[in-house]
mmCIF file of the N, C-alpha and C atoms, coordinates in Angstrom:
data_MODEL
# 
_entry.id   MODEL 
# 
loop_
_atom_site.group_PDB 
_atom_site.id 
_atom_site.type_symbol 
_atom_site.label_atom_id 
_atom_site.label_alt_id 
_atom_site.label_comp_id 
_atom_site.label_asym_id 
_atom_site.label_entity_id 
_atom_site.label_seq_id 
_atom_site.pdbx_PDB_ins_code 
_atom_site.Cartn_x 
_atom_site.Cartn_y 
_atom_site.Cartn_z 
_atom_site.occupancy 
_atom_site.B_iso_or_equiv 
_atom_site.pdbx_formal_charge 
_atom_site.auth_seq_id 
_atom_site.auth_comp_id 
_atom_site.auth_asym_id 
_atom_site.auth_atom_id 
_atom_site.pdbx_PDB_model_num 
ATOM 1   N N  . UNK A 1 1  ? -2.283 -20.950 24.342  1.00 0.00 ? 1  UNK A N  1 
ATOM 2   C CA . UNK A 1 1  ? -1.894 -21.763 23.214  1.00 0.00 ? 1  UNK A CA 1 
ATOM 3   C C  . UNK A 1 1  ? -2.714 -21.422 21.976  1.00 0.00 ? 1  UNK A C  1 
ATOM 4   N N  . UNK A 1 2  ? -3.896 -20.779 22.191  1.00 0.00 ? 2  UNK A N  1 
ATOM 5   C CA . UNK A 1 2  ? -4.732 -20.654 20.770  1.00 0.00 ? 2  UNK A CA 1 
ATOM 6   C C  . UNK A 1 2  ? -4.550 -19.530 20.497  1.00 0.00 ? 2  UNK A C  1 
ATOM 7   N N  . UNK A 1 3  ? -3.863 -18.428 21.542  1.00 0.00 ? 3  UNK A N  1 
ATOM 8   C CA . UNK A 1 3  ? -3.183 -17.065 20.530  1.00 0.00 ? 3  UNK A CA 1 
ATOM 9   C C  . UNK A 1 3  ? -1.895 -17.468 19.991  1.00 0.00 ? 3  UNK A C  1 
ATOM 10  N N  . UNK A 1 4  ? -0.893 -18.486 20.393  1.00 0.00 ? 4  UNK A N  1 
ATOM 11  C CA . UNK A 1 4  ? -0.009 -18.906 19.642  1.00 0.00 ? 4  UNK A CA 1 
ATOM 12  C C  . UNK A 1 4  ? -0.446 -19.597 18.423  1.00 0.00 ? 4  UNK A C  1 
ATOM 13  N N  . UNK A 1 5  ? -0.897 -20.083 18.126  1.00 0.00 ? 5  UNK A N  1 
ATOM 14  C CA . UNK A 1 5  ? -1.433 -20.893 16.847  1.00 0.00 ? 5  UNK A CA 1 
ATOM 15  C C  . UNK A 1 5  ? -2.280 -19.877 16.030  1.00 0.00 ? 5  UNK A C  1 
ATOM 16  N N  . UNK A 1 6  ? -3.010 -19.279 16.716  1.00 0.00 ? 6  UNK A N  1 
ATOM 17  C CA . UNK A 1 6  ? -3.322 -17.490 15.409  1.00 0.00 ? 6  UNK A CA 1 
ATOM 18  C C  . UNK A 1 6  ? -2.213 -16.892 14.785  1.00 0.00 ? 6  UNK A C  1 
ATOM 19  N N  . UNK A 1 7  ? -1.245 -16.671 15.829  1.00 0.00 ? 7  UNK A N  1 
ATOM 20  C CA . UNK A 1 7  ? -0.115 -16.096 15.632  1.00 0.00 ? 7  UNK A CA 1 
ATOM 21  C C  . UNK A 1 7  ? 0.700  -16.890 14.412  1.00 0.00 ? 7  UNK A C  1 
ATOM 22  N N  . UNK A 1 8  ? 0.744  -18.251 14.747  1.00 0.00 ? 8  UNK A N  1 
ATOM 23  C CA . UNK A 1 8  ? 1.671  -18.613 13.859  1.00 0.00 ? 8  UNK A CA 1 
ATOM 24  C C  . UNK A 1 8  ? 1.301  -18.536 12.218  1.00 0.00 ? 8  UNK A C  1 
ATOM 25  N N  . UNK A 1 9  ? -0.147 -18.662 12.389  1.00 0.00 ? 9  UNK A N  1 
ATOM 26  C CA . UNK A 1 9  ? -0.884 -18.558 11.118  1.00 0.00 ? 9  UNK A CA 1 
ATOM 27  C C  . UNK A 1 9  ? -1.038 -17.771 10.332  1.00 0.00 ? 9  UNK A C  1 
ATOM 28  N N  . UNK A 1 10 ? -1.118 -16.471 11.528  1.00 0.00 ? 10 UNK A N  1 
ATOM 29  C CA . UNK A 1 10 ? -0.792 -14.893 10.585  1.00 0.00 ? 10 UNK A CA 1 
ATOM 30  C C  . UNK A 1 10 ? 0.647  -14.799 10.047  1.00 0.00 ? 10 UNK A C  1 
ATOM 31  N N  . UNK A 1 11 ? 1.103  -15.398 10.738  1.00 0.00 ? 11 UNK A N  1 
ATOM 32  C CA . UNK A 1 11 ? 2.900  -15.270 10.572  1.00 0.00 ? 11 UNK A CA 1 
ATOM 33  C C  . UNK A 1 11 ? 2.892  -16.293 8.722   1.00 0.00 ? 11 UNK A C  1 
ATOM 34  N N  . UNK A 1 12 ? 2.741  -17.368 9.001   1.00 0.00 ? 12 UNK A N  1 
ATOM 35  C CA . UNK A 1 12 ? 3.056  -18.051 8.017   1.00 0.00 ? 12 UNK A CA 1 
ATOM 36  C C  . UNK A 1 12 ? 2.244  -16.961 6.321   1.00 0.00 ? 12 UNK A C  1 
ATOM 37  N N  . UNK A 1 13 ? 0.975  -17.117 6.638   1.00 0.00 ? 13 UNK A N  1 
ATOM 38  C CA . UNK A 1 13 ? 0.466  -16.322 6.048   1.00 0.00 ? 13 UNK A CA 1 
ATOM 39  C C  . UNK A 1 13 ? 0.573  -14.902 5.310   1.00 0.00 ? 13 UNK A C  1 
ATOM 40  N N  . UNK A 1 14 ? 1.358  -13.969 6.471   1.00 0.00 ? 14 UNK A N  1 
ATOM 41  C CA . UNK A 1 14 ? 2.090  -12.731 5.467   1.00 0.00 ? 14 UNK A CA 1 
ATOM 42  C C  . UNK A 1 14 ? 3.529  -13.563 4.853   1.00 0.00 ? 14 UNK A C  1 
ATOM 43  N N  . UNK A 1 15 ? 4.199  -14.069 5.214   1.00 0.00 ? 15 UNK A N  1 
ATOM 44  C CA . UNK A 1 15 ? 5.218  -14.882 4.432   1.00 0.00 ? 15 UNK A CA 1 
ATOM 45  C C  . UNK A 1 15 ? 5.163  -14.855 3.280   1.00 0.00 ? 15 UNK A C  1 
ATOM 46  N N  . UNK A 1 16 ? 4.115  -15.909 3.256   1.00 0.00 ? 16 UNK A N  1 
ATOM 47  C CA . UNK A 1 16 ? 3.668  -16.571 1.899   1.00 0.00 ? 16 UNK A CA 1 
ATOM 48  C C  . UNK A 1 16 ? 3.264  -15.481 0.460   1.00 0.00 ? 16 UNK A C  1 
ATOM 49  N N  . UNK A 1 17 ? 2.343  -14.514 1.333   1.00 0.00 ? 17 UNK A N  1 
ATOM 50  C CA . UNK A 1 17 ? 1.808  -13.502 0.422   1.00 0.00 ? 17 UNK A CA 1 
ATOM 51  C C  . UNK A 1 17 ? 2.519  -12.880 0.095   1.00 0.00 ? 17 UNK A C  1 
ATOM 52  N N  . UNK A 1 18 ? 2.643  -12.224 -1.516  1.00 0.00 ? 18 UNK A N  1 
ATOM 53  C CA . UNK A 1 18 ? 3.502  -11.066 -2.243  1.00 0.00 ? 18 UNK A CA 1 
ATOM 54  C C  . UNK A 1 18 ? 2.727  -9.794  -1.597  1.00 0.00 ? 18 UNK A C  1 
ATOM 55  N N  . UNK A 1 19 ? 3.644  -8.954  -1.118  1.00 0.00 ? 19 UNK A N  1 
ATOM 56  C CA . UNK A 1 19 ? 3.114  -7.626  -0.887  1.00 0.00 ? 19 UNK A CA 1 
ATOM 57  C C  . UNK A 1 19 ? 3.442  -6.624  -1.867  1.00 0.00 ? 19 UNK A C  1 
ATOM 58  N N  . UNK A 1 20 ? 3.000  -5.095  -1.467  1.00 0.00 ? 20 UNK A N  1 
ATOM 59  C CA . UNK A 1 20 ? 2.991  -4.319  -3.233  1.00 0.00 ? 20 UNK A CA 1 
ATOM 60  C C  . UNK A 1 20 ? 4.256  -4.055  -2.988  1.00 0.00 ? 20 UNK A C  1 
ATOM 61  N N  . UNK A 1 21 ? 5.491  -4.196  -1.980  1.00 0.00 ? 21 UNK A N  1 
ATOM 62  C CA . UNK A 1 21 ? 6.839  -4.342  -2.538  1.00 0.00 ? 21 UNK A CA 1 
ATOM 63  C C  . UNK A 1 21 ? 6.787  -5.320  -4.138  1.00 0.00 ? 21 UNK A C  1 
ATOM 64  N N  . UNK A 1 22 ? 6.692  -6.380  -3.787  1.00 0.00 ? 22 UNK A N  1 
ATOM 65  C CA . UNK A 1 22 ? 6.593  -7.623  -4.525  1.00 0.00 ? 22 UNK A CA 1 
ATOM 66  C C  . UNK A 1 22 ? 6.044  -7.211  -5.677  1.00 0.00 ? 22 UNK A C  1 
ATOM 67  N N  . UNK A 1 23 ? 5.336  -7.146  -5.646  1.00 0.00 ? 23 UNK A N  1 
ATOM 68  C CA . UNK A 1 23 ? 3.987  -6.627  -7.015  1.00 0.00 ? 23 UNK A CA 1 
ATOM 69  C C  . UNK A 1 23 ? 4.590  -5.402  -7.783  1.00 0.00 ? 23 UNK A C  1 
ATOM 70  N N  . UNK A 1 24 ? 5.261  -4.455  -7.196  1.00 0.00 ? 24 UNK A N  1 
ATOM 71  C CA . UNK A 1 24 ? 6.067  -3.210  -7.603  1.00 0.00 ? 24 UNK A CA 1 
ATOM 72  C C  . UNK A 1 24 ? 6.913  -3.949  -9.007  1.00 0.00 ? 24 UNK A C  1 
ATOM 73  N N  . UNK A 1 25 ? 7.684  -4.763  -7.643  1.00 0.00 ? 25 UNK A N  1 
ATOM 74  C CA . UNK A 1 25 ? 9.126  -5.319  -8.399  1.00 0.00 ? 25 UNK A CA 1 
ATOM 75  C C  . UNK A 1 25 ? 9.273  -5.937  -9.640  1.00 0.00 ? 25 UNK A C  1 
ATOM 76  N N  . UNK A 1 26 ? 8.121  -7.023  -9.636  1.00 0.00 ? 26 UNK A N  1 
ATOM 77  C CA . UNK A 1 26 ? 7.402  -7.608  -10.276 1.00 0.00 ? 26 UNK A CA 1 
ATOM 78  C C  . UNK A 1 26 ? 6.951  -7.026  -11.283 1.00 0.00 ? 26 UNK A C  1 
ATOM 79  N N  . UNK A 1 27 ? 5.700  -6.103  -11.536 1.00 0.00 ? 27 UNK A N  1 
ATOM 80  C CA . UNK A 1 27 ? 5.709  -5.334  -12.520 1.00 0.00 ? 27 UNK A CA 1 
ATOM 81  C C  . UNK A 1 27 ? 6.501  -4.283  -13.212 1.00 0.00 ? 27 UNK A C  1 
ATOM 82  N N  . UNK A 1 28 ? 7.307  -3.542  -12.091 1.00 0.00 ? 28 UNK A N  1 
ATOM 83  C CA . UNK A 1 28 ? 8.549  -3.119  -13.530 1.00 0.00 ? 28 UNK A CA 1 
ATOM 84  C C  . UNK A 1 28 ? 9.705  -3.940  -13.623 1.00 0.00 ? 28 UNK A C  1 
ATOM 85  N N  . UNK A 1 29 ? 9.616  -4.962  -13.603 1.00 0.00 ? 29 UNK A N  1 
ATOM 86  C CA . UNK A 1 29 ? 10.596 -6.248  -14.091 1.00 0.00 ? 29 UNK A CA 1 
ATOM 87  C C  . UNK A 1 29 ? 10.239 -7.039  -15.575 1.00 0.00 ? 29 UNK A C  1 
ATOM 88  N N  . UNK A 1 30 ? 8.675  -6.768  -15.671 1.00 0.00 ? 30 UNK A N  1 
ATOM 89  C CA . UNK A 1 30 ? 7.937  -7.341  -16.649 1.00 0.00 ? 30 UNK A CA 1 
ATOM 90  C C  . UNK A 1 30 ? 8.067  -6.439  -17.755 1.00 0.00 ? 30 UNK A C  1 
ATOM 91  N N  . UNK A 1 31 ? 7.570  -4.733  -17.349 1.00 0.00 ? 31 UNK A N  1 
ATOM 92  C CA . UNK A 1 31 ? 7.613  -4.264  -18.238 1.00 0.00 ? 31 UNK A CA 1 
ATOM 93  C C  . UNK A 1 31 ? 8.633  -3.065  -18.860 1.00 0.00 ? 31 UNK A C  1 
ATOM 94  N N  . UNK A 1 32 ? 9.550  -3.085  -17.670 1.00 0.00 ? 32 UNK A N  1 
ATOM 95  C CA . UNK A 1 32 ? 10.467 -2.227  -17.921 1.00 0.00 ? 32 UNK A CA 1 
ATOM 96  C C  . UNK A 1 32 ? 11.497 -3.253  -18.085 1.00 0.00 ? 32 UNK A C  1 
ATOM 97  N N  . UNK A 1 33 ? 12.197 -4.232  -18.170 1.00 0.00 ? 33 UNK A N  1 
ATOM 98  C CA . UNK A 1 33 ? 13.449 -4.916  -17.540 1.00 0.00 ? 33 UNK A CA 1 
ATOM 99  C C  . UNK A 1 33 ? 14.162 -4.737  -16.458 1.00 0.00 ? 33 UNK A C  1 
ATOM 100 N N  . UNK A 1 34 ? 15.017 -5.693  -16.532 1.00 0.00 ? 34 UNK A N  1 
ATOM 101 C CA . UNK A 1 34 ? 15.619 -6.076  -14.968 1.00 0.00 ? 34 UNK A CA 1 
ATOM 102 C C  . UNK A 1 34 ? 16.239 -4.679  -14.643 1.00 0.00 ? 34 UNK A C  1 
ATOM 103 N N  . UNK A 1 35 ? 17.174 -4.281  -15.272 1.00 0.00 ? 35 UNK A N  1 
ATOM 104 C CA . UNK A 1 35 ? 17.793 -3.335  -14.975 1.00 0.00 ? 35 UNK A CA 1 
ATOM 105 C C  . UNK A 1 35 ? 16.673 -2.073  -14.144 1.00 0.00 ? 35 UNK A C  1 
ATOM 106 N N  . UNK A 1 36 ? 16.305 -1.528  -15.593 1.00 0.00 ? 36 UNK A N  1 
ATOM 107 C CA . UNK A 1 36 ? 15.510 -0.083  -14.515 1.00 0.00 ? 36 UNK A CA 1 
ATOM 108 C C  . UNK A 1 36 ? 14.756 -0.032  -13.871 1.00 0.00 ? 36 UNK A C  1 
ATOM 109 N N  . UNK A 1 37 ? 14.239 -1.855  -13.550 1.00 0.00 ? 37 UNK A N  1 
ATOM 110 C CA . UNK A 1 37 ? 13.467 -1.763  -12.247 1.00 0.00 ? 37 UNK A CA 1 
ATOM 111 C C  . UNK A 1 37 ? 14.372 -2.387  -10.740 1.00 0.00 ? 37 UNK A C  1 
ATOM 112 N N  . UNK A 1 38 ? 16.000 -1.810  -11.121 1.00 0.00 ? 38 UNK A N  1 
ATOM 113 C CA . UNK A 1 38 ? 16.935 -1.709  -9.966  1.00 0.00 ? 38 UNK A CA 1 
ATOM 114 C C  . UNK A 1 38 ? 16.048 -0.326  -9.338  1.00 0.00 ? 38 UNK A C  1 
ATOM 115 N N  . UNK A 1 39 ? 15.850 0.424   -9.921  1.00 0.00 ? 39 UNK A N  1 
ATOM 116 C CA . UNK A 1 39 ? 15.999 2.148   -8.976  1.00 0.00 ? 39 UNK A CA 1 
ATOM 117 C C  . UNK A 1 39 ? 14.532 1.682   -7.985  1.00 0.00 ? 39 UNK A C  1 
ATOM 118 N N  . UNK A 1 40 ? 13.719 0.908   -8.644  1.00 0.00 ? 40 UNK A N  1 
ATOM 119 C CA . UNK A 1 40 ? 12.359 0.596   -7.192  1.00 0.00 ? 40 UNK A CA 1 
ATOM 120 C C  . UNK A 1 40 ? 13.230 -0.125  -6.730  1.00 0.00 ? 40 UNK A C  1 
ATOM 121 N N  . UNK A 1 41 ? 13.526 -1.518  -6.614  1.00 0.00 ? 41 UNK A N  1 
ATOM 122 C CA . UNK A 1 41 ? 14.379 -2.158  -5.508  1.00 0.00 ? 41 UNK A CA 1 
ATOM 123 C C  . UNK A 1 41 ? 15.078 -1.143  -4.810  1.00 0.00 ? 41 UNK A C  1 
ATOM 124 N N  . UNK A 1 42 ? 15.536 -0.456  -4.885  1.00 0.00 ? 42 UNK A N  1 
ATOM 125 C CA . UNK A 1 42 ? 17.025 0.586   -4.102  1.00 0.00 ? 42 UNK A CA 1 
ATOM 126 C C  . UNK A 1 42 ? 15.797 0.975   -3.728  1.00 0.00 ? 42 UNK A C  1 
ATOM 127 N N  . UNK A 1 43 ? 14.868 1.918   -4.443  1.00 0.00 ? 43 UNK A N  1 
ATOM 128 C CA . UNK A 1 43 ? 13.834 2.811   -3.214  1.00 0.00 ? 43 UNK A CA 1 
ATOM 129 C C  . UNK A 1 43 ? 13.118 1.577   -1.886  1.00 0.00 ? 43 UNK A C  1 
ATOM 130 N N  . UNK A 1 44 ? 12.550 0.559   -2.403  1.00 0.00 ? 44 UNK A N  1 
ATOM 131 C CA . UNK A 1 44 ? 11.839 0.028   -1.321  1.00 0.00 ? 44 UNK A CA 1 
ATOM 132 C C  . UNK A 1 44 ? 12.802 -0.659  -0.273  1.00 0.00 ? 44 UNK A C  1 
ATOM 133 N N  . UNK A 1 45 ? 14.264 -0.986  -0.596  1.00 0.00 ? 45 UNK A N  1 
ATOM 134 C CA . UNK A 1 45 ? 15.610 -0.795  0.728   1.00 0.00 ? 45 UNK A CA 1 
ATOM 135 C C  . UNK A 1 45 ? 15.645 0.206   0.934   1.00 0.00 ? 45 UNK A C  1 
ATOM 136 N N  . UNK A 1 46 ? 15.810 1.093   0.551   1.00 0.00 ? 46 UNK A N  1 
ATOM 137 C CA . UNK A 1 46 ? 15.916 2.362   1.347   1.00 0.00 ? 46 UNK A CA 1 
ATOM 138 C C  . UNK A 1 46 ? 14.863 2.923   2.134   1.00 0.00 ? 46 UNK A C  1 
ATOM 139 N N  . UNK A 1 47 ? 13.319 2.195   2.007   1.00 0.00 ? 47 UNK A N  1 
ATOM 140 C CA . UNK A 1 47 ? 12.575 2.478   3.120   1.00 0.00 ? 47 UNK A CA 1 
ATOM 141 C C  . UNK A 1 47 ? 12.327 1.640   4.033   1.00 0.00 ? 47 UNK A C  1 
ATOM 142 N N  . UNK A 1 48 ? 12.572 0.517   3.832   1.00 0.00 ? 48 UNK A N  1 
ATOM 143 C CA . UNK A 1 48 ? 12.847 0.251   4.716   1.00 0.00 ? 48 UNK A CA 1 
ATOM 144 C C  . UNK A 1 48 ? 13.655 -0.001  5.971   1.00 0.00 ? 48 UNK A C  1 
ATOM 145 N N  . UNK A 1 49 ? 15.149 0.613   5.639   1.00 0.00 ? 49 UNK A N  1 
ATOM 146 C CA . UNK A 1 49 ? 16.207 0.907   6.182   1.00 0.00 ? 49 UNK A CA 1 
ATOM 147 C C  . UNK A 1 49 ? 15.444 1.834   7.001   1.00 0.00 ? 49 UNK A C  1 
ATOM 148 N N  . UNK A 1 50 ? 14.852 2.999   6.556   1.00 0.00 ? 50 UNK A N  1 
ATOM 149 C CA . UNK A 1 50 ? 14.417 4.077   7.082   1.00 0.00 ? 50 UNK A CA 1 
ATOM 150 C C  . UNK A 1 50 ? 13.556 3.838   7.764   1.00 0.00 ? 50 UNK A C  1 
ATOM 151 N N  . UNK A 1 51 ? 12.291 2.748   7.979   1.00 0.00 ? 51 UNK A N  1 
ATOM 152 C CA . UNK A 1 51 ? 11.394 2.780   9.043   1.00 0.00 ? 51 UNK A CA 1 
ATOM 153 C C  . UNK A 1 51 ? 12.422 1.498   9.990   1.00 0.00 ? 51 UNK A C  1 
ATOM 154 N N  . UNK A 1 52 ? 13.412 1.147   10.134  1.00 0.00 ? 52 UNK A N  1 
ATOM 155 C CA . UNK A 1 52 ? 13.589 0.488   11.174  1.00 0.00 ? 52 UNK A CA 1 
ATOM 156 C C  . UNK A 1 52 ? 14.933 0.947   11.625  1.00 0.00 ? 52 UNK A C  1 
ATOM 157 N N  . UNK A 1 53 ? 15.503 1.936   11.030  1.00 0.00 ? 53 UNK A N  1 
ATOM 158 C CA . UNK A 1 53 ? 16.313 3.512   11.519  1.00 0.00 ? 53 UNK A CA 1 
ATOM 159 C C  . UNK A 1 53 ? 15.061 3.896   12.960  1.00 0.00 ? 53 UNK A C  1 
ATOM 160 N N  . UNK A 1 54 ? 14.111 4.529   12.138  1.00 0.00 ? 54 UNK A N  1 
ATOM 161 C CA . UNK A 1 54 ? 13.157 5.234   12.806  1.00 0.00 ? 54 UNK A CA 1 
ATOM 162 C C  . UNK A 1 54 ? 12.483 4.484   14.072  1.00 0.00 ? 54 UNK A C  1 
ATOM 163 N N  . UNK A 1 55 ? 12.484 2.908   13.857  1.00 0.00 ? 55 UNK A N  1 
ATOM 164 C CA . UNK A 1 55 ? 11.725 2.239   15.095  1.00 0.00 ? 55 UNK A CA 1 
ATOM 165 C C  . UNK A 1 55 ? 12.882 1.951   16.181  1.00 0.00 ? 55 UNK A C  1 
ATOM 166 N N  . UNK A 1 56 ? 13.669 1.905   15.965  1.00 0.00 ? 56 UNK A N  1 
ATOM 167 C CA . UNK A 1 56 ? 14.976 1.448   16.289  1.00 0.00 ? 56 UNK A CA 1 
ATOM 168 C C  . UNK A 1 56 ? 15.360 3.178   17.263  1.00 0.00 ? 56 UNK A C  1 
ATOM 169 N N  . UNK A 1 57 ? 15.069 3.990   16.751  1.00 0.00 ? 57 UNK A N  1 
ATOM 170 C CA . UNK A 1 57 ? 15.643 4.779   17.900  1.00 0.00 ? 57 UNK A CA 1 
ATOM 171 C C  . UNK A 1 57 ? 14.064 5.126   18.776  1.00 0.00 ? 57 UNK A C  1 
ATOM 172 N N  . UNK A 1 58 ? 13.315 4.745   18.227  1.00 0.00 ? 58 UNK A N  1 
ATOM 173 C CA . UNK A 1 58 ? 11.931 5.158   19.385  1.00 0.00 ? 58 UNK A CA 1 
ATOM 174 C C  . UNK A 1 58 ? 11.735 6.281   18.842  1.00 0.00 ? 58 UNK A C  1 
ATOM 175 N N  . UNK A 1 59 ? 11.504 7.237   17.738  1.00 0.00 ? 59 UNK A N  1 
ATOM 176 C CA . UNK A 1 59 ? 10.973 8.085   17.174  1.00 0.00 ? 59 UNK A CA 1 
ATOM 177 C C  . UNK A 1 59 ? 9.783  7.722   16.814  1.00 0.00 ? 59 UNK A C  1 
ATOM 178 N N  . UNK A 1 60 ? 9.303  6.911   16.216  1.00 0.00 ? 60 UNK A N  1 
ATOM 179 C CA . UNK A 1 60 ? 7.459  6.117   16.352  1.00 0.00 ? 60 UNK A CA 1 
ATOM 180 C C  . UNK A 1 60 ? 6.732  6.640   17.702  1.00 0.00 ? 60 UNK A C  1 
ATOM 181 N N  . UNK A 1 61 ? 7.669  5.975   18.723  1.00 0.00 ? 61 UNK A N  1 
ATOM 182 C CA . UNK A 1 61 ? 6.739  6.068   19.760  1.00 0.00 ? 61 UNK A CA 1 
ATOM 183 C C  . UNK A 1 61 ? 6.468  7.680   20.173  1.00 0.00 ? 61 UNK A C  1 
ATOM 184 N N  . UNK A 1 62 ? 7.610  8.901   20.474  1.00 0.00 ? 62 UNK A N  1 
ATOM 185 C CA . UNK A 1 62 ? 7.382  9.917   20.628  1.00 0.00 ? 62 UNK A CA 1 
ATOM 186 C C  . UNK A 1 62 ? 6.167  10.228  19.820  1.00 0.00 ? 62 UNK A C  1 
ATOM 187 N N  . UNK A 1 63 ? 6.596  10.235  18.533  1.00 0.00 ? 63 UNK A N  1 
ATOM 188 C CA . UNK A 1 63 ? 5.404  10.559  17.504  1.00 0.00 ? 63 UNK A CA 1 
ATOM 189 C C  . UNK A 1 63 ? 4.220  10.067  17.606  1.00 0.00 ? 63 UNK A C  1 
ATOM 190 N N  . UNK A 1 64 ? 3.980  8.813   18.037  1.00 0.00 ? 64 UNK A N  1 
ATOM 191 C CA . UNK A 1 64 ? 2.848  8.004   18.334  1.00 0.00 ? 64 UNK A CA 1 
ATOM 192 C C  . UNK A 1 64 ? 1.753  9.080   19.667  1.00 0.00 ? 64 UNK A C  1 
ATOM 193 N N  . UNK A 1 65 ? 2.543  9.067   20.467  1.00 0.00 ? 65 UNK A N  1 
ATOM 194 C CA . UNK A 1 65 ? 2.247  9.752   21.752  1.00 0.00 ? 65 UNK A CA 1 
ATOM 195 C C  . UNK A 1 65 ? 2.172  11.811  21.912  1.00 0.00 ? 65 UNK A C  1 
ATOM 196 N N  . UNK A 1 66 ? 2.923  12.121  21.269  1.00 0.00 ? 66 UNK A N  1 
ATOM 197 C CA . UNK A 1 66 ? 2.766  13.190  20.876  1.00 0.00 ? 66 UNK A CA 1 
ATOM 198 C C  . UNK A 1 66 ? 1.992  14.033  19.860  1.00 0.00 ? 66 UNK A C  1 
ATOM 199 N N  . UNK A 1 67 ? 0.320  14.488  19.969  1.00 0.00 ? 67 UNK A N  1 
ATOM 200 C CA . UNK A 1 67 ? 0.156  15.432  19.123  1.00 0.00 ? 67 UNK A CA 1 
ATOM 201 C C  . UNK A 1 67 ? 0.667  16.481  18.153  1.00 0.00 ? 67 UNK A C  1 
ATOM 202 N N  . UNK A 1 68 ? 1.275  16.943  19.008  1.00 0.00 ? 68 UNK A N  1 
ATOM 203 C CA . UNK A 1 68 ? 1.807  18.289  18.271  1.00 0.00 ? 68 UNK A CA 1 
ATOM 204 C C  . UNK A 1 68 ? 3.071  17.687  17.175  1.00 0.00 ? 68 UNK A C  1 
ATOM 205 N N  . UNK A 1 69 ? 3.603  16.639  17.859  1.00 0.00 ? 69 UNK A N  1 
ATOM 206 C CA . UNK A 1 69 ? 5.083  16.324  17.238  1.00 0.00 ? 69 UNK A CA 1 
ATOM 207 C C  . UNK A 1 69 ? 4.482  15.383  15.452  1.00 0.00 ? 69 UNK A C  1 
ATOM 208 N N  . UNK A 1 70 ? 3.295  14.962  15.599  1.00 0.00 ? 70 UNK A N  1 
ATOM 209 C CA . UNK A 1 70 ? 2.744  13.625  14.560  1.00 0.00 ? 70 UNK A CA 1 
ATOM 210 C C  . UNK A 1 70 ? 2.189  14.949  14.041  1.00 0.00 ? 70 UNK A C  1 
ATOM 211 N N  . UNK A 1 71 ? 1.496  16.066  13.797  1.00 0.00 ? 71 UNK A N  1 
ATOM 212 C CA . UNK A 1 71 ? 0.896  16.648  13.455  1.00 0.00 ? 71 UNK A CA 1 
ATOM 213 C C  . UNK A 1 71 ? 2.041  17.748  12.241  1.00 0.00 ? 71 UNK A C  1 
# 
């Protein structure tokens, strides 16, 4: 029960916090306008599409486990 209640805390906790997605978006929203800070939004979906493409077929783990292949 007291690793569930860490857990939930870390959980709530990254939630809450802006990450440098956020902070990205955020700053060229401020200083570029809404518009041309579409092309970061599209890049930071598109990576993340791409790392859960990538976790999603188990390519992490090969790579994880494999020298030669991470190298």
């Amino acid at each position: 029960m007291e690793s569930y209640l860490i857990y939930v805390g870390v959980a709530i906790a990254t939630i809450l916090l802006p990450g440098p997605a956020v902070m990205l978006t955020l700053n060229n929203s401020i200083q570029r306008g809404i518009l041309k800070s579409l092309a970061g939004i599209l890049g930071i979906a598109l990576a993340i599409l791409l790392v859960a493409i990538i976790s999603a077929t188990s390519l992490g783990i090969v790579l994880a486990s494999s020298a030669i292949a991470f190298n």
